[in-house]
Steps between C-alpha positions, in 0.01 A plus 500: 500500500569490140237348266568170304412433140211244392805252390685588841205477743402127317824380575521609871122352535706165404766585737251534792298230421775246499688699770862482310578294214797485252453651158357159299214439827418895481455401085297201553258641739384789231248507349424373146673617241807527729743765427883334400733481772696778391206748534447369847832498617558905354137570707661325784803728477305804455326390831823474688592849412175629618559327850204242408684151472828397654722210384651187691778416336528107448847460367417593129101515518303786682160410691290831527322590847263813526638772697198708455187322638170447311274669769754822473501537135146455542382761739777751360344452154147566667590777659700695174175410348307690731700791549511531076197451411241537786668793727648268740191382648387129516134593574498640135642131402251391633206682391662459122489110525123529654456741232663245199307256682819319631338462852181392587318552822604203628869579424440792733310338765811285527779803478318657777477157720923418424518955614280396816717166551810760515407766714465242770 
């Protein structure tokens, strides 16, 4: 899966969070100071091409749905970021955050119950 920009990946954070939204509810939802709705509606353009967003046409308005989910775009990203940068394996993302201090003990008392919960 291709990776989104910082301006690209706030925009479809908006998108999932409302679930669609025309261009003007996608622009009120950002966050302060909001970007003009020209910016958003290029990004939002951008993000049909890559396969992110599709459009309902409304006569002459568009409302924008997600075509790529949250949770997808979220364990892809994980996992490029994993393979990059710590040779694929997520017991080395792990050990970094424990290392940086990310996750406490308790953290991984609770991974390990939800791993327990699974192999049920």
């Amino acid at each position: 899966m291709v990776r989104l920009t910082k301006a690209e990946e706030q925009i479809m954070k908006v998108v999932w969070k409302l679930g669609s939204g025309l261009l003007m509810e996608i622009v009120e939802a950002m966050p302060t100071p909001q970007p003009h709705k020209n910016t958003v509606a290029t990004i939002l353009k951008t993000l049909t091409e890559k396969g992110f967003v599709k459009i309902e046409n409304i006569g002459r308005i568009h409302r924008y749905h997600p075509s790529v989910s949250k949770e997808t775009y979220s364990r892809d990203t994980l996992a490029s970021v994993a393979k990059g940068y710590f040779d694929g394996s997520f017991t080395n993302v792990v050990s970094f955050l424990v290392d940086e201090k990310k996750l406490s003990v308790k953290d991984l008392e609770l991974l390990l119950q939800q791993l327990k919960k699974t192999k049920k």
